[in-house]
TORTORLO-618072 format. One record per residue: residue in three letters; x, y, z of N, C-alpha, C, O, CB in turn; chain. Coordinates in steps of 0.02 Angstrom, whole numbers. Glycine has a CB too. Example, Ala and Ser with C-alpha at 12.3 -4.5 7.8 and 13.67 -1.06 7.14 Angstrom:
{atom ALA {660 -284 390} {615 -225 390} {660 -165 390} {712 -166 423} {565 -224 452} A}
{atom SER {642 -112 354} {684 -53 357} {645 2 394} {670 57 402} {704 -30 286} A}
//
This chain:
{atom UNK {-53 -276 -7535} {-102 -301 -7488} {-154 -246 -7477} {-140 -187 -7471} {-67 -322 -7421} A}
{atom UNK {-220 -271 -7476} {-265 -227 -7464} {-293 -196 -7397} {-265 -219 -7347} {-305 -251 -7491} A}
{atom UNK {-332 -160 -7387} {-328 -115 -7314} {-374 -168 -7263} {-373 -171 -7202} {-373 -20 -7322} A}
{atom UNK {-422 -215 -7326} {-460 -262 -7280} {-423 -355 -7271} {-444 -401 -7235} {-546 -261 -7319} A}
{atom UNK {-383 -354 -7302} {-337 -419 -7288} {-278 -383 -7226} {-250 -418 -7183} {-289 -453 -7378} A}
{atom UNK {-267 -312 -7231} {-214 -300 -7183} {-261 -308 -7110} {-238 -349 -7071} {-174 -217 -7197} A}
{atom UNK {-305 -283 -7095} {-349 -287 -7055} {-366 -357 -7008} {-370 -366 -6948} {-396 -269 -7091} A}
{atom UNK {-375 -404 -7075} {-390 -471 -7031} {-316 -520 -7040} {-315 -580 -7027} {-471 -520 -7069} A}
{atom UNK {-278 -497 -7055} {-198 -516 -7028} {-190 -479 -6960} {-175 -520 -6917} {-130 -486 -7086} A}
{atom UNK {-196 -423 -6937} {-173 -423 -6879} {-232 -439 -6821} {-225 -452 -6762} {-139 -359 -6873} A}
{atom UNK {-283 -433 -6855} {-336 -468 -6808} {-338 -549 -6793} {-363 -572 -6741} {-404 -452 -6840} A}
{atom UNK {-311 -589 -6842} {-267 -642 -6810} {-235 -665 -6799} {-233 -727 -6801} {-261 -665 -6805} A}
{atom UNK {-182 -616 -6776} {-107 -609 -6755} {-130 -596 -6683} {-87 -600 -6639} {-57 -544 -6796} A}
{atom UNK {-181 -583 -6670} {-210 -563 -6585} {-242 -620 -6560} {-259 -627 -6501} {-272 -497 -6577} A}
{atom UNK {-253 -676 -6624} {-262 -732 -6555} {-317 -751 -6526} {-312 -799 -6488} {-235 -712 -6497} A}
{atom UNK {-385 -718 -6537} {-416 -717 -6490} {-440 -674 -6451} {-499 -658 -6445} {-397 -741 -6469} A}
{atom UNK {-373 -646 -6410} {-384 -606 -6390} {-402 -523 -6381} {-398 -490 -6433} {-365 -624 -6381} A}
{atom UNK {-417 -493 -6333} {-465 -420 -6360} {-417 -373 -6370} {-357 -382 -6362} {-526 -382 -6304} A}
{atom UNK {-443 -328 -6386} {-388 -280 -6437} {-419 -229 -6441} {-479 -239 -6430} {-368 -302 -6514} A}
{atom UNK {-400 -156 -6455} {-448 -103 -6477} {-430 -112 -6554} {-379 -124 -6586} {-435 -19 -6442} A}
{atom UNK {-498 -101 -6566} {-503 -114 -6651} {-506 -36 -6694} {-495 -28 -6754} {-590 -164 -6671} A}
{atom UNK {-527 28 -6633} {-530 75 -6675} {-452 96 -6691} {-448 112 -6750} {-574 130 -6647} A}
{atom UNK {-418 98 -6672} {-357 110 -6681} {-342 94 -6766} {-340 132 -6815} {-316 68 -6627} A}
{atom UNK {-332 25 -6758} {-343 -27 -6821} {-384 -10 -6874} {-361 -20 -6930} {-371 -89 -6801} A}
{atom UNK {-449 18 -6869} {-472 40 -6914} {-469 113 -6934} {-495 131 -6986} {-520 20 -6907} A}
{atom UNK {-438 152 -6896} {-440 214 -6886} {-371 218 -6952} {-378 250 -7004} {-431 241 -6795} A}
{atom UNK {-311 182 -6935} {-279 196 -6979} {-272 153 -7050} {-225 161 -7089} {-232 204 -6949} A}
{atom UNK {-332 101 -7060} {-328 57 -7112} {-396 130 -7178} {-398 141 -7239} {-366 -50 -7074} A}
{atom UNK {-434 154 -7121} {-470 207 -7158} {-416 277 -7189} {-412 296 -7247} {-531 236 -7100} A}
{atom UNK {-389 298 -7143} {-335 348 -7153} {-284 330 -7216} {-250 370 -7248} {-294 354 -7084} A}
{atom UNK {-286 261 -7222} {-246 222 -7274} {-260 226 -7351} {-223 234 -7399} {-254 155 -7259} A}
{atom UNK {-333 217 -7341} {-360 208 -7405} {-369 281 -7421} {-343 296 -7475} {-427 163 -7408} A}
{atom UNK {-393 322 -7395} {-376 411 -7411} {-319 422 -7433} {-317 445 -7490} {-377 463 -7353} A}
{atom UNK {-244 409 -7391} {-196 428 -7420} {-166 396 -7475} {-125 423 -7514} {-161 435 -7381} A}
{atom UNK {-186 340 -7479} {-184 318 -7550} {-201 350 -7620} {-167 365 -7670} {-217 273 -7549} A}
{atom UNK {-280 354 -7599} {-325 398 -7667} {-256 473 -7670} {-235 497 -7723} {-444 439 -7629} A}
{atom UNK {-233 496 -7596} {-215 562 -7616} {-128 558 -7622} {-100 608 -7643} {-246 621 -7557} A}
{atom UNK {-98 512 -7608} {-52 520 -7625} {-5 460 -7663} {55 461 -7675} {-37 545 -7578} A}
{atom UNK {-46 419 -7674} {-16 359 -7711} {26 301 -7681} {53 264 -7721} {24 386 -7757} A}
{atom UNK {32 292 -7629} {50 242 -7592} {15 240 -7487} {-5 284 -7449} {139 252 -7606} A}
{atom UNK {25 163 -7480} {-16 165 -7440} {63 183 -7368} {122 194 -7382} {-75 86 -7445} A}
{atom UNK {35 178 -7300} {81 182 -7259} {92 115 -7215} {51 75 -7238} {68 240 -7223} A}
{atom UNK {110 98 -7188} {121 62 -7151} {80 42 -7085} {68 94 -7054} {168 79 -7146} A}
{atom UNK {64 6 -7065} {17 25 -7018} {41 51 -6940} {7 79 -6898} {-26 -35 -7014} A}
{atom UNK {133 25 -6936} {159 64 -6881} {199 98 -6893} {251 95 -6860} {180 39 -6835} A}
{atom UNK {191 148 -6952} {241 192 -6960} {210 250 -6908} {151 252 -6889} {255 214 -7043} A}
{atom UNK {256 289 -6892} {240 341 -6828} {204 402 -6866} {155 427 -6839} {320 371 -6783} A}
{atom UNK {224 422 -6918} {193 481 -6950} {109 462 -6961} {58 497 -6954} {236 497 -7027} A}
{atom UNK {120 375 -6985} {36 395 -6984} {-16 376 -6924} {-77 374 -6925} {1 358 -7047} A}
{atom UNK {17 367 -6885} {-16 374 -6820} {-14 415 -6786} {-67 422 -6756} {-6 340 -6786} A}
{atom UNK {39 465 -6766} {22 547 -6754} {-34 593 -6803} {-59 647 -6787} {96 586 -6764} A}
{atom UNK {-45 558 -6864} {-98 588 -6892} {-147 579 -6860} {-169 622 -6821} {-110 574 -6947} A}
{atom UNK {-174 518 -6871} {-224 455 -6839} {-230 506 -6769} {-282 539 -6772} {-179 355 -6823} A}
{atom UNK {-201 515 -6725} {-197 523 -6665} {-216 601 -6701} {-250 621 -6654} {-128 497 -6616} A}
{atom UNK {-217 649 -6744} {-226 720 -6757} {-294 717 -6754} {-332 749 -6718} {-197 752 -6823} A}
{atom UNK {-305 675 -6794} {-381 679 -6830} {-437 669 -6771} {-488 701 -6759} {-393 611 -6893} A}
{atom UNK {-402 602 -6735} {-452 598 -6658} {-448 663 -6626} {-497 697 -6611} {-423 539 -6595} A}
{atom UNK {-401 675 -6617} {-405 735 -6571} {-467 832 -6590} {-503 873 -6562} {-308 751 -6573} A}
{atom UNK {-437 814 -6658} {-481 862 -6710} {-545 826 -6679} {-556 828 -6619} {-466 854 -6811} A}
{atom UNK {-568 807 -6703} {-650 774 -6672} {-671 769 -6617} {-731 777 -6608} {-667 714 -6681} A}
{atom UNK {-627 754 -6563} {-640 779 -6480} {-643 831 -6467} {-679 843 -6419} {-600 766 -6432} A}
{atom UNK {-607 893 -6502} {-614 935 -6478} {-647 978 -6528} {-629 1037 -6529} {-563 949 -6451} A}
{atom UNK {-685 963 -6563} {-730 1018 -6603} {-790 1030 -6557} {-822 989 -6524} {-758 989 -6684} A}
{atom UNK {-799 1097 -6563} {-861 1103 -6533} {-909 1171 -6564} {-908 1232 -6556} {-844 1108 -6454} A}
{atom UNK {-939 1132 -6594} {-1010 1172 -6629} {-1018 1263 -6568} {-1024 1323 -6580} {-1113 1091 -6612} A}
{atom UNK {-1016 1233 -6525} {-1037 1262 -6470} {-991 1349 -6480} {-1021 1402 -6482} {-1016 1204 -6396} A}
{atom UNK {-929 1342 -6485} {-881 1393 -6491} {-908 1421 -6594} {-929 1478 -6604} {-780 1348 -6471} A}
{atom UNK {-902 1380 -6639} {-947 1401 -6689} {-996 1447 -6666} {-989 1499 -6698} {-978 1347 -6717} A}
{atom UNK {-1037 1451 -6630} {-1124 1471 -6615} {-1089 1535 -6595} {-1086 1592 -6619} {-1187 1420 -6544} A}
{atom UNK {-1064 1507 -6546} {-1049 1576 -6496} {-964 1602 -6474} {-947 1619 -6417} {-1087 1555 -6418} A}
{atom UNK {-927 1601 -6526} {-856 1643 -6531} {-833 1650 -6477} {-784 1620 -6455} {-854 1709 -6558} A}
{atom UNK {-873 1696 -6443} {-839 1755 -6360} {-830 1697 -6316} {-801 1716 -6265} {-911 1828 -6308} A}
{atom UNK {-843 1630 -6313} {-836 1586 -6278} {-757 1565 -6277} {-728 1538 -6231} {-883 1540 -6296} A}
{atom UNK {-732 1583 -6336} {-663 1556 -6324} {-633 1592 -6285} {-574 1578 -6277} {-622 1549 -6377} A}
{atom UNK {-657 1643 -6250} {-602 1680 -6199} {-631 1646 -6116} {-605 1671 -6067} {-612 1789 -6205} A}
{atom UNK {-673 1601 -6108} {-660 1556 -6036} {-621 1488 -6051} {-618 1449 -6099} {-739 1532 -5998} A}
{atom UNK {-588 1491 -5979} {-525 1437 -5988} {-556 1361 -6021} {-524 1329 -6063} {-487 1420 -5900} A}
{atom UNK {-607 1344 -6000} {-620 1278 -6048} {-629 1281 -6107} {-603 1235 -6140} {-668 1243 -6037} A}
{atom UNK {-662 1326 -6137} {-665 1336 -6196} {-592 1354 -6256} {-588 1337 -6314} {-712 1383 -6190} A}
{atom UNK {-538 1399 -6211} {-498 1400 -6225} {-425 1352 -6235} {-371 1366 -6261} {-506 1433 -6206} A}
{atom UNK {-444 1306 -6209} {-435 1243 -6198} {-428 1198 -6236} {-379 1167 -6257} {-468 1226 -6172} A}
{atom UNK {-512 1198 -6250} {-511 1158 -6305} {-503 1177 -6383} {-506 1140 -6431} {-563 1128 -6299} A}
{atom UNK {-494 1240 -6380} {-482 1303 -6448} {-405 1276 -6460} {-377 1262 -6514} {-486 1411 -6420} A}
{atom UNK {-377 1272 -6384} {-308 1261 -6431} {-304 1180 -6427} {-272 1164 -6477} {-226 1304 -6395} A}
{atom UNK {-316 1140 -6403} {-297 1080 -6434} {-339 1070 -6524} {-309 1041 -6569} {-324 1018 -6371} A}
{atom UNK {-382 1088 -6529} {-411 1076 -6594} {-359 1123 -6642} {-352 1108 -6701} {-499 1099 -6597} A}
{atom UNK {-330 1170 -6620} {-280 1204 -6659} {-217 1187 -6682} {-189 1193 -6736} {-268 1249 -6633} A}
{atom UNK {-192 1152 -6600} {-137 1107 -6623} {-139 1037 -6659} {-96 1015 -6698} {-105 1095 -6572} A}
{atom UNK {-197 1009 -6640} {-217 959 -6710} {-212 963 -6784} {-184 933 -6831} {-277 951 -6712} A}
{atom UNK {-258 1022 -6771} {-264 1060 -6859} {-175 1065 -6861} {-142 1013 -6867} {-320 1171 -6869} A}
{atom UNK {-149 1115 -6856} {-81 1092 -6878} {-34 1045 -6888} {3 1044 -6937} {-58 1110 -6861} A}
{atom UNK {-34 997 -6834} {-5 931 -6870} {-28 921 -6938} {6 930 -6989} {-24 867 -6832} A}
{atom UNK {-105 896 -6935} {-127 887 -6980} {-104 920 -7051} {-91 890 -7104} {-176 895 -6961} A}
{atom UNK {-103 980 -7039} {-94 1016 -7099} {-9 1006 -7133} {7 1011 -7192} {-114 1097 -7079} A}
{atom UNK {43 989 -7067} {76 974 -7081} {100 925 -7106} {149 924 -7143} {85 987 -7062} A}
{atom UNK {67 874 -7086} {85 812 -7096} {49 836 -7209} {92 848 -7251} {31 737 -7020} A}
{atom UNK {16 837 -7217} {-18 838 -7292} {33 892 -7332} {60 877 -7386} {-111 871 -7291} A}
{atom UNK {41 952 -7300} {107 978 -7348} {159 941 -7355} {182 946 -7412} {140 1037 -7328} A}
{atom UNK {194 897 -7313} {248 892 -7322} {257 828 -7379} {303 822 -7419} {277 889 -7256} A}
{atom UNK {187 770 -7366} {162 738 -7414} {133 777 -7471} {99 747 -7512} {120 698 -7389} A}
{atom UNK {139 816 -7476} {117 847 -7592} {184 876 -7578} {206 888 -7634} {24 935 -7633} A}
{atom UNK {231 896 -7532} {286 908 -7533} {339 858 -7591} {366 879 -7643} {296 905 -7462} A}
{atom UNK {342 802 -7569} {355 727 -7592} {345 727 -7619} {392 728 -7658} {344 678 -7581} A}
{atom UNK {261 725 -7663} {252 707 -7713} {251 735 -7776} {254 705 -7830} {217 687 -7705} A}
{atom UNK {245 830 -7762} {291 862 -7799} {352 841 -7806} {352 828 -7866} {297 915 -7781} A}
{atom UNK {394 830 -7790} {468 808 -7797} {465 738 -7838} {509 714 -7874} {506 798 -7719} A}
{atom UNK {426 721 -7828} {445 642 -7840} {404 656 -7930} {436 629 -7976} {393 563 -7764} A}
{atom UNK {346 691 -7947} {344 700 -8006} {378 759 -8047} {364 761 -8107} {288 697 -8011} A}
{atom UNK {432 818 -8014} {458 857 -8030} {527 819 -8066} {546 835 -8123} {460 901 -7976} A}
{atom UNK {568 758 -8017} {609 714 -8052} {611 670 -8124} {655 656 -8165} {612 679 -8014} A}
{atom UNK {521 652 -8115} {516 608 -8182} {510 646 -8219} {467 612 -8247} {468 558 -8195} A}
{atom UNK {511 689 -8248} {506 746 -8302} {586 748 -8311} {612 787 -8351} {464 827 -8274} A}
//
C-alpha cells in the first residue's frame, strides 16, 4: 500500500470528522524517507516511528538560528533550554537511524 492510499484510508476511517492531519502526514512523509533509506515502510502506529515523528518536530521547534549567530547565548536559562531539548531530539533521532543500518547491516550480512 502506498503512503497516499494509506493516507486517505485513515482519513475515511474518521468519518467526517476533524482530525489533526499533520500528525498523519508527518509520518506518511517520514515513511517514504525511510523507505528510500531503509527498504521497508513502518507502520503508521508503530511507536518507534512516532517517537521519531515526535524527534523531528521537536528538532524544528527548537532550532534556533538565533543561538547559531550568537553561541554565548546558550549559557541563559532559555536559551539553555532550548539547547537541550534540540539535543535530546538530535539523539533519539540519531538513535533511532543507527539502530535501523544496525538491522540492515545484519539483515544483508546474513544473505551473504
Amino acid at each position: 500500500m502506498t503512503e497516499v492510499e494509506e493516507m486517505i484510508n485513515r482519513a475515511r476511517e474518521e468519518q467526517g470528522r476533524p482530525f489533526d492531519v499533520r500528525q498523519l502526514t508527518t509520518s506518511c512523509v517520514a515513511n517514504v524517507t525511510l523507505n528510500m533509506l531503509f527498504g521497508r515502510r513502518f507502520d503508521l502506529s508503530n511507536s518507534t516511528l512516532l517517537q521519531l515523528t515526535s524527534a523531528v518536530n521537536s528538532l524544528a521547534e527548537n532550532m534556533s538560528i538565533v543561538l547559531e549567530i550568537f553561541p554565548v547565548l546558550r549559557f541563559f536559562p532559555y536559551f539553555r533550554n532550548t539547547l537541550a531539548n534540540f539535543l535530546t531530539a538530535d539523539e533519539k533521532m540519531l538513535t533511532f537511524i543507527s539502530n535501523n543500518v544496525a538491522a540492515c547491516t545484519k539483515v544483508c550480512d546474513n544473505s551473504y
